[in-house]
C-alpha positions in Angstrom: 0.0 0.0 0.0 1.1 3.6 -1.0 2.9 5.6 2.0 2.6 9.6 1.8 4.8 11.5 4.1 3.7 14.8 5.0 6.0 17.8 6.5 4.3 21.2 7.1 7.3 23.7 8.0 6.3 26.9 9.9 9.0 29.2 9.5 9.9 33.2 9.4 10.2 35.0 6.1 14.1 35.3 6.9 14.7 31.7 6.9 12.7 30.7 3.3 15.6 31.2 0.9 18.1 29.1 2.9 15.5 26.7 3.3 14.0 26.7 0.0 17.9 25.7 -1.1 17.8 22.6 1.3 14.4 21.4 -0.2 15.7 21.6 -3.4 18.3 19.5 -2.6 16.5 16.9 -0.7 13.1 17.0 -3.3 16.0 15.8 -5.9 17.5 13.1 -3.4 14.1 11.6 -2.9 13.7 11.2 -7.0 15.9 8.8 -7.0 15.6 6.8 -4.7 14.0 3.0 -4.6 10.0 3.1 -4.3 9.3 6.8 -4.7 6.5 7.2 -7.2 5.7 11.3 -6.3 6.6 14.6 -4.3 4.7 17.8 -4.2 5.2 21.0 -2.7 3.2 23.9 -1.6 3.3 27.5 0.4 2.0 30.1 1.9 2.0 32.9 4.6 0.3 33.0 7.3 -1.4 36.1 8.9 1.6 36.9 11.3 3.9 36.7 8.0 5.8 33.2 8.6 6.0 31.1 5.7 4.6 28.0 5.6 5.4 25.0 3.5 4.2 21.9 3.3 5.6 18.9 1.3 4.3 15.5 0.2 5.9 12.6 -0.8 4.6 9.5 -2.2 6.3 6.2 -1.3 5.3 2.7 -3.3 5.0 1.3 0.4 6.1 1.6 4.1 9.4 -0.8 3.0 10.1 2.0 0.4 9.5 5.0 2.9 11.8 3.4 5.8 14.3 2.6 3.6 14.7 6.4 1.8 14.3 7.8 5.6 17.4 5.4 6.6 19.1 6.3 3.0 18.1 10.2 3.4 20.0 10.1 7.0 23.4 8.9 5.0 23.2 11.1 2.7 23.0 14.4 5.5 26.1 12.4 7.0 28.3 12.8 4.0 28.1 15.9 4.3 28.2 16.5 8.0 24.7 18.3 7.4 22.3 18.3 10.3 19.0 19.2 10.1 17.9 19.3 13.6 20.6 22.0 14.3 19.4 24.2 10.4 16.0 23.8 11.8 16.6 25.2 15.2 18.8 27.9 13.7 16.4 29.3 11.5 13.6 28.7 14.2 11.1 26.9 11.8 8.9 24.3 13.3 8.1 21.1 11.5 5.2 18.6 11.9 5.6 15.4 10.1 3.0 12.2 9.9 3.2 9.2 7.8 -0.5 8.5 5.9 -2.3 6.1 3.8 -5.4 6.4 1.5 -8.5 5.9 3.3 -10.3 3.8 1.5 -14.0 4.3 0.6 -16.3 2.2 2.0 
């Protein structure tokens, strides 16, 4: 069954180009990657001017989503990149969840 991994970053307007950059990166790390059928991305500010985006990716199953999280972790290693720390810098807050279609009934 399909997986889609939801992010919703809340962030100020002085941290969107530096994160914009990162998504870049990762949205074109994810494309090739084993089991990824789809990724979306969308934004908008809120009334107190943050920025908000949210992304969604869409996995061929929960094997294929574990397996890119693992893979994506490697890949910020080589690098010595660290999200946590870029996130916390910037001050955006995230809020992540892992769905599947509902089906009809």
């Amino acid at each position: 069954m399909e997986q889609i991994f939801i992010d919703r970053f809340i962030m100020p307007q002085s941290a969107k180009g530096e994160f914009m950059e990162r998504m870049a990166i990762n949205r074109n790390m994810i494309k090739h990657l084993s089991g990824f059928i789809k990724d979306e991305a969308y934004g908008c500010t809120d009334e107190a001017g943050n920025f908000i985006c949210i992304t969604v990716a869409t996995w061929a199953s929960e094997a294929a989503l574990k397996n890119a999280k693992a893979l994506v972790q490697t890949e910020y290693q080589r690098p010595g990149f660290n999200l946590p720390a870029m996130l916390e810098r910037l001050h955006i807050r995230t809020e992540r969840g892992q769905y599947s279609l509902l089906s009809e009934q």
